[in-house]
C-alpha positions as CSV (number, residue, x, y, z in Angstrom):
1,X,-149.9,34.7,-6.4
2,X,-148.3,36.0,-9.6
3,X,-146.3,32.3,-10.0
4,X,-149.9,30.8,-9.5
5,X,-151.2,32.2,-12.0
6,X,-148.9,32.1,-14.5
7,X,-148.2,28.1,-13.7
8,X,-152.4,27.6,-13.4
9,X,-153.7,29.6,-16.5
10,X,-152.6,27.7,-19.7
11,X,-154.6,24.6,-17.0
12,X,-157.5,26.6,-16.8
13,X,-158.2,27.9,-20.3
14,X,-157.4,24.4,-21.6
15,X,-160.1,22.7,-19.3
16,X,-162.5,25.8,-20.6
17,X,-161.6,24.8,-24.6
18,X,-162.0,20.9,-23.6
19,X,-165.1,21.8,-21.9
20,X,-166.8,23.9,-24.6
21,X,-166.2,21.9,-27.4
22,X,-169.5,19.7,-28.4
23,X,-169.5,16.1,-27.1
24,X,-171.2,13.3,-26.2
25,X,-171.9,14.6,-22.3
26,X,-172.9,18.6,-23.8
27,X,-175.5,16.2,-26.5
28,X,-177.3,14.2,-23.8
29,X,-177.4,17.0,-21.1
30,X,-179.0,19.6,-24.3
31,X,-181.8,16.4,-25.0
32,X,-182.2,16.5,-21.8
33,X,-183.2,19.6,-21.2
34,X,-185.3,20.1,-24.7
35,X,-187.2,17.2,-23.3
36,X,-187.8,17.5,-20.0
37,X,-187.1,21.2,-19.0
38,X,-184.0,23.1,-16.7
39,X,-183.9,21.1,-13.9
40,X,-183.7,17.8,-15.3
41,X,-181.4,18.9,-17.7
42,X,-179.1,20.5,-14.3
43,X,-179.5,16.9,-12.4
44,X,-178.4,15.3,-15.3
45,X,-175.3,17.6,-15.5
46,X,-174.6,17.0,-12.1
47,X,-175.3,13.5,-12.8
48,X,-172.1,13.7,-15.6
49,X,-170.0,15.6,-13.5
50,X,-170.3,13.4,-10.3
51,X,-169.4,10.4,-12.6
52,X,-166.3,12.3,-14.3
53,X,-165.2,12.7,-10.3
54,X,-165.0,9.1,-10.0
55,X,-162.7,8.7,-12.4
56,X,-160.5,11.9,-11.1
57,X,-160.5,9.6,-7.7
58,X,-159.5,6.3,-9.6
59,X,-156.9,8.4,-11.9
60,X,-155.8,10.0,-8.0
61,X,-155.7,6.5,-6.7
62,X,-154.1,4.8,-9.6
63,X,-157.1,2.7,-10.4
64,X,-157.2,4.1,-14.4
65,X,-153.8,3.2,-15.2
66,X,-156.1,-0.5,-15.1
67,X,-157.9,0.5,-18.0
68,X,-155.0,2.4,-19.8
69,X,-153.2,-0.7,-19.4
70,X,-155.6,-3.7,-19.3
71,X,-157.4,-4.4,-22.6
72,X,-159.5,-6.9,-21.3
73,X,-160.8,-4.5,-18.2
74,X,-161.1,-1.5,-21.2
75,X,-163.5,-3.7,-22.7
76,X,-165.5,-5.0,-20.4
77,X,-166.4,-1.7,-19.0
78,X,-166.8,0.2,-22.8
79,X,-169.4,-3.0,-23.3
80,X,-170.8,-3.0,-20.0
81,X,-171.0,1.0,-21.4
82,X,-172.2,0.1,-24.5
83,X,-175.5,-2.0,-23.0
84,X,-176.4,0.8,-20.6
85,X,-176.3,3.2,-23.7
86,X,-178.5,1.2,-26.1
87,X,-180.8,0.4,-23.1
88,X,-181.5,3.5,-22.4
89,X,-181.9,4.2,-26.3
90,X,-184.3,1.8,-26.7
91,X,-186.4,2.7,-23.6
92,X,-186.8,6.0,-24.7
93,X,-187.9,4.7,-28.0
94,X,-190.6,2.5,-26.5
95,X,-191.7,4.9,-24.2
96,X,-192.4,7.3,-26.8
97,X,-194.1,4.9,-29.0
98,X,-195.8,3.1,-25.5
99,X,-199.5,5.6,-25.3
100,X,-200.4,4.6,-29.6
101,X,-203.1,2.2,-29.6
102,X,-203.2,0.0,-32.8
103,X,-205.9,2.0,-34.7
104,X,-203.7,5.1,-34.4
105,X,-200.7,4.4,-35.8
106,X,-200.4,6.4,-38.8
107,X,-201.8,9.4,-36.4
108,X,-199.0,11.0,-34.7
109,X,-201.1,13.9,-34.2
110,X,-203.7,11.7,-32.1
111,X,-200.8,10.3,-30.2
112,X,-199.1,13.6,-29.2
113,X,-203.0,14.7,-28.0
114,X,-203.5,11.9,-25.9
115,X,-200.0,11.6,-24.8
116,X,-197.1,13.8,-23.3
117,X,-193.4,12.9,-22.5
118,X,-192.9,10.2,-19.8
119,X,-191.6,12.4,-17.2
120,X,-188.6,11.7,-15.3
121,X,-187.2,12.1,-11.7
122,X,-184.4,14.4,-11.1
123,X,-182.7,11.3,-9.2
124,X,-183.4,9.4,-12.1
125,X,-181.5,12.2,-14.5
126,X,-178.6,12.3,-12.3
127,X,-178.3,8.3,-12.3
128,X,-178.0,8.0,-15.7
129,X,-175.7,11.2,-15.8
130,X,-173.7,9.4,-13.7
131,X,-173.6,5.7,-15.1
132,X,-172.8,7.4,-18.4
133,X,-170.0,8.7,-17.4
134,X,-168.6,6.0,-14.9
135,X,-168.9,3.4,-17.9
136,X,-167.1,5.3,-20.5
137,X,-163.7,4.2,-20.1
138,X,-162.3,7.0,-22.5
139,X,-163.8,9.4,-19.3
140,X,-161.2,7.8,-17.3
141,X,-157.8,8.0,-20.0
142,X,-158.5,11.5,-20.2
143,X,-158.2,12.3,-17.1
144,X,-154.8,10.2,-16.6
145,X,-153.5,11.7,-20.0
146,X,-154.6,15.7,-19.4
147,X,-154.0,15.9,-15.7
148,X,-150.4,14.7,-15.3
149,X,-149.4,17.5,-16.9
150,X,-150.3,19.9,-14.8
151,X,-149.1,17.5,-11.7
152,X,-146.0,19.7,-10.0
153,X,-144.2,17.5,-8.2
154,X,-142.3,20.2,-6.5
155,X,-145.8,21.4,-5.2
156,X,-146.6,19.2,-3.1
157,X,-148.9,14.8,-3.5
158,X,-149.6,14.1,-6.6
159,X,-152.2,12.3,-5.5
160,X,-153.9,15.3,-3.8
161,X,-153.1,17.6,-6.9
162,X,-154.9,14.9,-9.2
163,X,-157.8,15.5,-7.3
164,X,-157.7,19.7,-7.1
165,X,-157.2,19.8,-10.4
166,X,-159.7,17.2,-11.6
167,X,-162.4,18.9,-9.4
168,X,-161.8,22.3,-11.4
169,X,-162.0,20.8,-14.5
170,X,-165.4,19.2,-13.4
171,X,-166.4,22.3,-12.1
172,X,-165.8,24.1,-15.0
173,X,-167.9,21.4,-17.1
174,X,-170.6,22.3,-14.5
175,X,-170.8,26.2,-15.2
176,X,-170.2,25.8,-18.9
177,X,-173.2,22.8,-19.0
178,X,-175.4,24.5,-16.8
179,X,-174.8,27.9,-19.2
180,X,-176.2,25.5,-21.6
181,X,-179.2,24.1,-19.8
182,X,-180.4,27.5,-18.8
183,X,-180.2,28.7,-23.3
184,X,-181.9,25.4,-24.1
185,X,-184.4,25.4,-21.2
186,X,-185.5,28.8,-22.4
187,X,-185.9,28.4,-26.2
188,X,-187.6,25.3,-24.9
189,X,-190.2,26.2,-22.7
190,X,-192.3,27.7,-24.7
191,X,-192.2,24.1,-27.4
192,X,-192.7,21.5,-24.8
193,X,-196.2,22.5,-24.9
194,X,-196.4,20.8,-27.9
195,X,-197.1,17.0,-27.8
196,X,-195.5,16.2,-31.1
197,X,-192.3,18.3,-31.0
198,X,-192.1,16.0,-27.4
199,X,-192.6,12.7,-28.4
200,X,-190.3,13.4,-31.5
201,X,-187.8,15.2,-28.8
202,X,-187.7,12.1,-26.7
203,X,-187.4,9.9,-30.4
204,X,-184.3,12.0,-30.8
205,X,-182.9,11.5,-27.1
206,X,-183.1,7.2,-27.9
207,X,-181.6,8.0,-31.0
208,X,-178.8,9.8,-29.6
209,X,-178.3,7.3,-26.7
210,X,-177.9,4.4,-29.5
211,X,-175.3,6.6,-30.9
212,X,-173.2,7.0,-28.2
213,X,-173.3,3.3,-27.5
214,X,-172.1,2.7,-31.1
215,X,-169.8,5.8,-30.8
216,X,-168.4,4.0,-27.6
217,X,-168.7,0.1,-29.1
218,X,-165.9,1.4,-31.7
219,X,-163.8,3.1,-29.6
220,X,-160.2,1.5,-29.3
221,X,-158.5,1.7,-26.0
């Protein structure tokens, strides 16, 4: 138990520092939330974490050494990536802007009275959790870059330690993101009630997801 330990610690506190520090996952899940309240903002953490698992089962597999290795399959999933970000970016934009009829649009006050935030479902938060992650390609190299060194062969399939040790970082993500969603979700309540602060809160979501897709669009394998 002792040898356990002492092997598995430096793996767990480094997946807790990696986990903790701000990134483009901890930014869209906190939107999230601000917008649309806890338990979209928990879907949509489970929606990054069960896209993060998919590449801990290609990196097991040997499927991300393909985009470690392959610039022309790195690029086609960062721009396939890139698309789904600025899609979403610009949906949220629209949608925000959809309820203004042409006489009010120098009113934002009119428009956050006869409007509130298009709701989503919590399927709908973990889908694009999940694409998010899937089509970020640097997702994938850091599993296949972190987890190797942790990989003992002397322990037993690599394979089948990729996976273990993938799944706790994930699930560490989960705790530390849904830590987050439950501080946001309360400060939050209480401002959703506010149609302005929402339509400017789901302006600020479409701005973030264009950022990540630019943020992504220059990222070099």
């Amino acid at each position: 138990m002792a040898d356990l330990l002492t092997q598995y610690t430096p793996f767990l506190i480094a997946a807790l520092l990696l986990n903790i520090s701000p990134g483009p996952d901890l930014a869209y899940i906190t939107a999230q939330t601000a917008i649309h309240g806890r338990k979209i903002g928990v879907f949509s953490s489970l929606g990054v974490c069960s896209g993060a698992f998919v590449h801990v089962i290609a990196a097991a597999l040997g499927l991300s050494a393909i985009l470690a290795t392959s610039a022309l399959a790195f690029s086609v999933v960062k721009w396939v990536g890139v698309a789904y970000l600025v899609w979403l970016g610009i949906g949220a934009l629209r949608n925000s802007f959809a309820k203004r009829g042409p006489n009010d649009a120098a009113s934002e006050i009119s428009a956050a009275k006869r409007s509130r935030v298009r709701a989503i479902t919590a399927f709908q938060a973990w889908r694009q959790g999940a694409m998010i992650d899937v089509l970020n390609p640097k997702v994938a190299i850091f599993f296949m870059a972190f987890l190797p060194q942790f990989v003992d062969p002397a322990v037993g399939d690599g394979a089948v330690q990729f996976l273990v040790l993938g799944t706790l970082v994930i699930v560490i993500g989960f705790c530390v993101e849904t830590v987050v969603v439950l501080t946001i979700g309360f400060a939050a309540t209480r401002l959703r009630g506010n149609g302005l602060l929402g339509i400017w809160l789901q302006r600020s979501l479409g701005g973030i997801f264009i950022a990540l897709g630019v943020r992504l669009a220059l990222t070099e394998r």
